[in-house]
N, C-alpha and C positions, 0 to 999 in steps of 0.2 A: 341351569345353564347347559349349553352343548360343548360339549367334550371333542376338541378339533383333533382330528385326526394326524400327526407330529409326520413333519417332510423324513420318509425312507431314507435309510442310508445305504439300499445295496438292493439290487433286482430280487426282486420273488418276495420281499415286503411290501413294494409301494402300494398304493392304496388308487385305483383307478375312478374320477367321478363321471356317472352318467346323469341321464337323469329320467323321472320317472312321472306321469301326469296323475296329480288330483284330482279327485273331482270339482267341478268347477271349471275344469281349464286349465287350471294354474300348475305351474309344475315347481320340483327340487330337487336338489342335487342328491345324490346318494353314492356312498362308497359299496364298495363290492361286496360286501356282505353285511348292509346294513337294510332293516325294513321302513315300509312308512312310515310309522311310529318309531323313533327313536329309542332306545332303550337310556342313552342319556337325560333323554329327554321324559322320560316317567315320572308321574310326582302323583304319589294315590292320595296325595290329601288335594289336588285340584280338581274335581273331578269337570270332567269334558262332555263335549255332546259327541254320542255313540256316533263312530263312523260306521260309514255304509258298506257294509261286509263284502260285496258285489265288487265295489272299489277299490276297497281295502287288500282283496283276495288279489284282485286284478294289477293290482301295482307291486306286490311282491312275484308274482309270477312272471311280470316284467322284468323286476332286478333280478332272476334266478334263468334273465335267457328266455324266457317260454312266453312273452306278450312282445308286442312291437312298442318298445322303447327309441326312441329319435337317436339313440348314445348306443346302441347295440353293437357297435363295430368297438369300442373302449371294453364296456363290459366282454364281450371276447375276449379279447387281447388279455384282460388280465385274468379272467377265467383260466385260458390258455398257460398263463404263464403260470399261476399256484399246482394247474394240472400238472404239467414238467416237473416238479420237485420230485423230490422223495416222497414216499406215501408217508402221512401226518402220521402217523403210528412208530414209524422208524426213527432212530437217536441221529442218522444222517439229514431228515428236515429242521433238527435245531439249527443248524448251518444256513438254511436258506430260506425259512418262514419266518415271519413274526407268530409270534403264539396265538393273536387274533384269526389271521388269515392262518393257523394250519386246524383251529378249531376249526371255520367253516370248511376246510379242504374236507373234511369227514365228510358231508353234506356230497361232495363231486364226487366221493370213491366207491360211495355203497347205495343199492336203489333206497330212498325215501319219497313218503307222502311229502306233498307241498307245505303238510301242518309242521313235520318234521324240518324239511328245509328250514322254512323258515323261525323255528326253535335254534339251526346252529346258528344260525345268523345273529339272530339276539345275542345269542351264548358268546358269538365271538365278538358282539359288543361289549358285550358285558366285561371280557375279559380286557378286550381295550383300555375300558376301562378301570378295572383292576391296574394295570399295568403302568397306567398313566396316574392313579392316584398312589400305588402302594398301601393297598388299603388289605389289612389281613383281618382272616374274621369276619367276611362279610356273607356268608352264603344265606341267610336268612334273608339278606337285602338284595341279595341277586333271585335269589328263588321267587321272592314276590314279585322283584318289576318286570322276569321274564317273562310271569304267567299276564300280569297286566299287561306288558307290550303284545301279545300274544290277542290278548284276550281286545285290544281296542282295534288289531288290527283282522279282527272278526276272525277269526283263525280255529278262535275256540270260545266257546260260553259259557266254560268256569273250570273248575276243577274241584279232587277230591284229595280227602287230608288223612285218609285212613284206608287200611284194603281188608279189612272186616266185613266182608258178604254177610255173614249170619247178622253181624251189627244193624246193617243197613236193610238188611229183609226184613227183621224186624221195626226199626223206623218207618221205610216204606212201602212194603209187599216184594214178595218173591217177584212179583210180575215186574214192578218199577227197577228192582235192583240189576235182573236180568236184563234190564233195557240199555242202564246206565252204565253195566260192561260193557255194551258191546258199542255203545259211544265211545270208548277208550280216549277215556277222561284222563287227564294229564293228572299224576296223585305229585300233590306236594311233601314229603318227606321230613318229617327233623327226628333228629336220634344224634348216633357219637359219630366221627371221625379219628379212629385209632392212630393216633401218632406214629412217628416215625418209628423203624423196624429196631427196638432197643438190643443191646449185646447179644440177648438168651433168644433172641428171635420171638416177642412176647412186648405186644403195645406199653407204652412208657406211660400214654395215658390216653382218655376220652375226653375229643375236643368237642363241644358242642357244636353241631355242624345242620345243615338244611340242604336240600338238595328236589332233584325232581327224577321223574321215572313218565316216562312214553313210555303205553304199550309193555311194560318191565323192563324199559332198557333204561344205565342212571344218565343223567346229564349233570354234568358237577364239575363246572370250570372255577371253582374255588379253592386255592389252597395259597399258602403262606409263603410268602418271598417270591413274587409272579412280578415284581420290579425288576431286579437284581436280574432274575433268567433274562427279562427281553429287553434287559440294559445290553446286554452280554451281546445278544443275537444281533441289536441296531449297531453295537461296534463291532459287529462281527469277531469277537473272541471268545472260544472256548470256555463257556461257563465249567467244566470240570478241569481244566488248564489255573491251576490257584497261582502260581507267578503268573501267568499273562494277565490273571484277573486283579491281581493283587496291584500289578506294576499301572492298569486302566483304571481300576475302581479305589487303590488304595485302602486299607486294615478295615478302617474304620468303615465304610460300605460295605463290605464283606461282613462286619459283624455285624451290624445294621438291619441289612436286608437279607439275615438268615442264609449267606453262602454254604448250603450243601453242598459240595461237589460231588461224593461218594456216591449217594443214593437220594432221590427224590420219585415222590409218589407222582404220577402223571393227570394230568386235568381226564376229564373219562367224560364223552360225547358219546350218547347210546353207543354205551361200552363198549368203544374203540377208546384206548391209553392213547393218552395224546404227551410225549416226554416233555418236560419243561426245563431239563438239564442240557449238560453239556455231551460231545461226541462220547465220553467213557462213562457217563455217571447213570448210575444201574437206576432201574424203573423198577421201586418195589411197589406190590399190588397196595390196591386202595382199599379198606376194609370199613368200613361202613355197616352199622348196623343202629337197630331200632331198640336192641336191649339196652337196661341202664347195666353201668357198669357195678362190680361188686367192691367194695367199699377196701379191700387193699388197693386199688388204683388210686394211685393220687388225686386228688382235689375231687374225687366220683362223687361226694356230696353236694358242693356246686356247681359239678357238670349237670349232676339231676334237675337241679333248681333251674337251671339256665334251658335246658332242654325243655322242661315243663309250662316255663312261659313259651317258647316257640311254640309250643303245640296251641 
């Protein structure tokens, strides 16, 4: 099913629709940072007939401003308005983004490829959705359907699951593997995500986690209690403010949806920190890595196993 985008409760959230032509004629509506292909809309056990990359290229380039779209004057305006905020990186845009729209605002602050574009776009689908499901633990299922939506909307024609050059030299010839860096093949990643920053400054544990890498930069809008942060933002209250949260959300929501206020790890959009707390609660770094953990880390035997099948 598609995933309806929830009525804004405050300027610099809403969600503006234009819309954009199919091939064929036919047109749809589309939100400001949404591509052809729906990232809601992915389902890799139906498989589709391959769109026409030509098209496909050409109707995101529309939604991104750069085609003539019939709704161009809307898509500005909200363009316009996510521009005005605070730069998505800074703890003063929790106040005035939803975490969807400050994910693509990366996209508006820094030059990228159109392939890039339109990856935050997905990314900040994806995260919509996050936010709308409360779904924690999901980075394996976002990793897949971004490269799928990606991938239907010809963008890209597959990707890689390893960065072992000698591995792949050997598989396919020096010649082949040299060819296929310098396509800068979108590598799918899984390995840990090191838990929250414990007392001794020294990870509590290894979460099993999935992610992606452009080019070596990560994209990884998954992390735990992404409800709770853009509950806070659509009532407009201080996600690190615990009476004002406490008195909106009351005890049991707060325990619920994992109320950080102190410290929380930032969503990371080719490595721009995107915050997902509130105006005081500190952004400690994301630490991500492909080693298994060593066997004093709590549950590091089923993080292994859990990791092993992602792979």
């Amino acid at each position: 099913r598609t995933l309806a985008a929830p009525a804004a409760t405050r300027a610099g959230s809403r969600r503006a629709r234009g819309t954009a032509t199919r091939p064929g004629g036919k047109t749809r509506g589309f939100g400001a940072h949404e591509t052809w292909i729906r990232f809601s809309n992915v389902r890799a056990s139906r498989p589709r007939r391959r769109t026409n990359p030509n098209a496909a290229v050409s109707a995101v380039a529309g939604l991104f401003g750069r085609g003539a779209s019939p709704d161009t004057v809307s898509l500005a305006a909200i363009e316009a308005e996510i521009d005005a905020a605070a730069p998505a990186s800074s703890t003063a845009g929790t106040t005035q983004l939803s975490l969807a729209d400050a994910v693509w605002k990366v996209s508006r602050e820094i030059p990228l490829s159109l392939r890039d574009r339109a990856a935050c776009a997905v990314a900040a689908e994806a995260t919509q959705a996050l936010c709308e499901t409360g779904l924690d633990g999901a980075g394996l299922a976002v990793t897949l359907a971004i490269l799928e939506a990606l991938r239907r909307n010809g963008l890209i024609d597959g990707f890689a699951a390893d960065d072992d050059d000698d591995a792949r030299s050997a598989r396919t010839g020096p010649k082949e593997a040299k060819e296929a860096k310098h396509k800068k093949i979108i590598r799918a990643r899984a390995g840990y995500r090191a838990g929250d920053v414990s007392a001794d400054g020294a990870p509590s544990r290894a979460v099993p986690h999935a992610w992606l890498e452009l080019d070596g930069r990560v994209l990884d809008v998954c992390t735990d209690g992404l409800a709770l942060c853009e509950a806070a933002r659509r009532a407009s209250v201080d996600y690190s403010d615990t009476n004002a949260m406490q008195t909106r959300f009351g005890d049991d929501a707060l325990r619920l949806g994992g109320h950080a206020p102190n410290a929380r790890p930032p969503l990371t959009v080719l490595n721009v920190p995107v915050p997902v707390g509130g105006t005081r609660t500190v952004t400690v770094p994301v630490r991500l890595t492909l080693r298994d953990p060593p066997s004093s880390v709590p549950d590091a035997a089923q993080s292994t196993r859990t990791v092993a099948g992602y792979r």
